[in-house]
C-alpha positions as CSV (number, residue, x, y, z in Angstrom):
1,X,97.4,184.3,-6.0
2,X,98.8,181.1,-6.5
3,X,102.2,181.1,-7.6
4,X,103.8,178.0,-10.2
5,X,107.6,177.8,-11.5
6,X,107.5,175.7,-14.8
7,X,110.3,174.5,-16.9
8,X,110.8,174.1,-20.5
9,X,113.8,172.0,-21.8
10,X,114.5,170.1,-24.9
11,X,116.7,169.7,-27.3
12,X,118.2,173.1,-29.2
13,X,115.6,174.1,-31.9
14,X,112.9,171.6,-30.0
15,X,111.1,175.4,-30.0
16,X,111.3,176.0,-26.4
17,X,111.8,179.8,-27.2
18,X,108.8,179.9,-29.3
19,X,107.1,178.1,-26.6
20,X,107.2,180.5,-24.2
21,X,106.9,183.7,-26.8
22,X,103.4,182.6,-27.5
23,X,102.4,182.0,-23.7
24,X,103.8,184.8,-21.9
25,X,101.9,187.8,-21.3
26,X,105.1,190.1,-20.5
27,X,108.2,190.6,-22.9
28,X,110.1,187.2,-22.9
29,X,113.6,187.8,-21.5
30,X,115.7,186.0,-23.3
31,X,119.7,185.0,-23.8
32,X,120.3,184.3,-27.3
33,X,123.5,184.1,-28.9
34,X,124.8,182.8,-32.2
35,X,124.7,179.4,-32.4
36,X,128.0,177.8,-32.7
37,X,127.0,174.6,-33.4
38,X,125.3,174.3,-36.7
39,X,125.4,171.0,-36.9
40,X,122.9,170.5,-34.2
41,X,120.5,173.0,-35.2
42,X,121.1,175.0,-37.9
43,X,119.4,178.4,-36.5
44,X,121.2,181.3,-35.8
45,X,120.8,182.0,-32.3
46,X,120.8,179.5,-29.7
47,X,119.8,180.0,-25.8
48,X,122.5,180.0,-23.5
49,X,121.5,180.7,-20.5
50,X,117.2,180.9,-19.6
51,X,114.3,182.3,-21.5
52,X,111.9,183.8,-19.5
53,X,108.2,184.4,-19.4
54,X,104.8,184.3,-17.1
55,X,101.2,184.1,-17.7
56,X,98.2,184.5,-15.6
57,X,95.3,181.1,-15.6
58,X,91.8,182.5,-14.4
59,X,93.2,185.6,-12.8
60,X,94.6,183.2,-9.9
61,X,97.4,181.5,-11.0
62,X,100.6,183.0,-12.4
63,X,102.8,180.9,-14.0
64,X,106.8,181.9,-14.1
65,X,108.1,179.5,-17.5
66,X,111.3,179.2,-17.9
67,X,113.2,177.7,-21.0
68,X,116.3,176.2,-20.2
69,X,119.2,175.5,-22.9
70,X,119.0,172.9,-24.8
71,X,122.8,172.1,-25.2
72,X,124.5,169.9,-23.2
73,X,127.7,172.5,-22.6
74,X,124.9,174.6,-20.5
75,X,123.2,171.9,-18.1
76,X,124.5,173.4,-15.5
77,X,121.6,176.0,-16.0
78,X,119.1,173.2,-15.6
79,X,120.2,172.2,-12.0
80,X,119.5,175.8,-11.5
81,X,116.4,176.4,-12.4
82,X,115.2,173.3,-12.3
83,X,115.6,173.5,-8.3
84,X,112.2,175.6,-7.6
85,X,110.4,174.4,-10.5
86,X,107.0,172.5,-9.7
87,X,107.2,170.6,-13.6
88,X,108.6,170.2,-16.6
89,X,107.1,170.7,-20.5
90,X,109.6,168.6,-22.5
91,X,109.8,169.6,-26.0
92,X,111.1,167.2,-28.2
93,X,111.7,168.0,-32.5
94,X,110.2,164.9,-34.2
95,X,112.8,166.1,-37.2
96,X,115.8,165.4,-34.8
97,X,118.3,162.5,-35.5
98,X,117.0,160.7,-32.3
99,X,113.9,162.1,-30.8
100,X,112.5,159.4,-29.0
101,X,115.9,158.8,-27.9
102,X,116.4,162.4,-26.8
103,X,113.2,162.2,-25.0
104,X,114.2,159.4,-22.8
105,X,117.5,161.0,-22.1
106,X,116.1,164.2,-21.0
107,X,113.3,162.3,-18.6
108,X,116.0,161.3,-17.1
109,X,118.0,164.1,-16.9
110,X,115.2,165.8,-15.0
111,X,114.3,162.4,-13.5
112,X,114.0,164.6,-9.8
113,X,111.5,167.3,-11.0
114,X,109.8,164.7,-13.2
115,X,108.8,163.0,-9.4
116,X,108.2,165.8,-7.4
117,X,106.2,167.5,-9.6
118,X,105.4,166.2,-13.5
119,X,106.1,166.1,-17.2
120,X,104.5,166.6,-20.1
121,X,106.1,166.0,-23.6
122,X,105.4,168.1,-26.6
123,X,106.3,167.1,-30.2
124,X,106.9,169.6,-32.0
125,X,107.5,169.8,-36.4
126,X,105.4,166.8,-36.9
127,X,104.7,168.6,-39.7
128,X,108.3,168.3,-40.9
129,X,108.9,164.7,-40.1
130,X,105.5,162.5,-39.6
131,X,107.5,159.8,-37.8
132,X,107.5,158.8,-34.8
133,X,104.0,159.1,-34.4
134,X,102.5,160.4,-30.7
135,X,102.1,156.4,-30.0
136,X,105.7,155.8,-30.4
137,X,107.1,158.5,-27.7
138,X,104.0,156.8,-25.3
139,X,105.0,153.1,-25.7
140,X,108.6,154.0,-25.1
141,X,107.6,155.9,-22.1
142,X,105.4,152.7,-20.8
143,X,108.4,150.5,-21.8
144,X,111.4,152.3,-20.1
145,X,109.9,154.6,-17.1
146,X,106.6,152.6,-16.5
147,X,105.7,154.6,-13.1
148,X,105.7,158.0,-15.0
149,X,102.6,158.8,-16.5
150,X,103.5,161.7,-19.0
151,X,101.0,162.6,-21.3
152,X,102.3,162.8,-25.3
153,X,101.3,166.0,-27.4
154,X,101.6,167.1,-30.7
155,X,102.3,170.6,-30.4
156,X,103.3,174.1,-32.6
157,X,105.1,176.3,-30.5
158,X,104.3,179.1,-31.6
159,X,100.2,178.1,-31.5
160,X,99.1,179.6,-28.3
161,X,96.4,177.1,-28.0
162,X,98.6,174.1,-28.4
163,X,100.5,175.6,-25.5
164,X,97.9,176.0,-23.1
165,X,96.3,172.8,-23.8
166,X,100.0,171.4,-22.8
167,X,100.1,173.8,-20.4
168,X,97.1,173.1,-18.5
169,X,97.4,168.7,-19.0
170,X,101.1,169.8,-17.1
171,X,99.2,171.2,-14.3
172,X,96.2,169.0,-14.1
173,X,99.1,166.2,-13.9
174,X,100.9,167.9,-11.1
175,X,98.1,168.0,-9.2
176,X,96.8,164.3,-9.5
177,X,100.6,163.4,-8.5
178,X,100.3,165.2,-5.5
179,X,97.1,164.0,-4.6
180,X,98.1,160.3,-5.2
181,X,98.0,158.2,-2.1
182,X,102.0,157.1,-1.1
183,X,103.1,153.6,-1.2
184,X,103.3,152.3,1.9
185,X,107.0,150.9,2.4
186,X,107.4,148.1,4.5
């Protein structure tokens, strides 16, 4: 059985939790605490260290997702986990102050998983906040990491079917990259 480490960051309240409560197949383990920083999110838990779930594709691929925090005071969590990971599922709140913004801030963050493996972003509470629209997140993409092909959903966390569908573009991306001819360097 083919094995895949997955990572889901974004910022707090992005629903990164959520994400991976509505794909895992086992009991999410999970290190919430109060959230001390209302300001940000105002929920009242916040992760703090990983969430942690897995799910099986076509009874031959298990999947091991992990949801990293989503406050800066905790990146050191990301290096960690981001270190066997194949790919990334960036969930960004349209609601938040800056998410296009946050989105290119976090691509680069994980700028090193993003290019050995890939990203996909997920826009979640669209429903809350209409704008930016899908297009927007794309043409930013285009405009400021124009060798990254990252494909731009609108997603519900807690729909399962949003999740695999982002799920499964993640790995169908991870494998084109892979199978992309190298530049030749002169």
């Amino acid at each position: 059985m083919a094995e895949h480490v997955i990572l889901i960051a974004g910022p707090m309240g992005a629903g990164k939790t959520t994400a991976i409560q509505s794909l895992s197949e086992i009991p999410v383990v999970s290190t919430e605490a109060a959230n001390t920083d209302r300001a940000t999110a105002n929920k009242a838990t916040t992760t703090v260290a990983l969430d942690y779930g897995e799910i099986t594709l076509d009874g031959v691929e298990k999947v091991r997702l992990y949801g990293v925090p989503g406050q800066r005071r905790f990146d050191y969590m990301w290096r960690i986990l981001e270190e066997r990971a194949l790919g990334l599922i960036l969930l960004i709140n349209n609601d938040g102050q800056d998410p296009v913004g946050d989105m290119l801030e976090l691509i680069k963050d994980f700028s090193a998983l993003q290019e050995r493996g890939g990203v996909v972003i997920g826009v979640t509470r669209s429903d809350v906040q209409e704008y930016p629209h899908t297009s927007q997140y794309v043409d930013s993409i285009r405009e400021v990491y124009p060798h990254i092909t990252a494909p731009v959903f609108s997603v519900d966390a807690r729909n399962r079917d949003h999740m695999l569908i982002t799920l499964t573009a993640l790995l169908f991306n991870i494998q084109a990259q892979s199978e992309a001819p190298m530049e030749d360097v002169a």
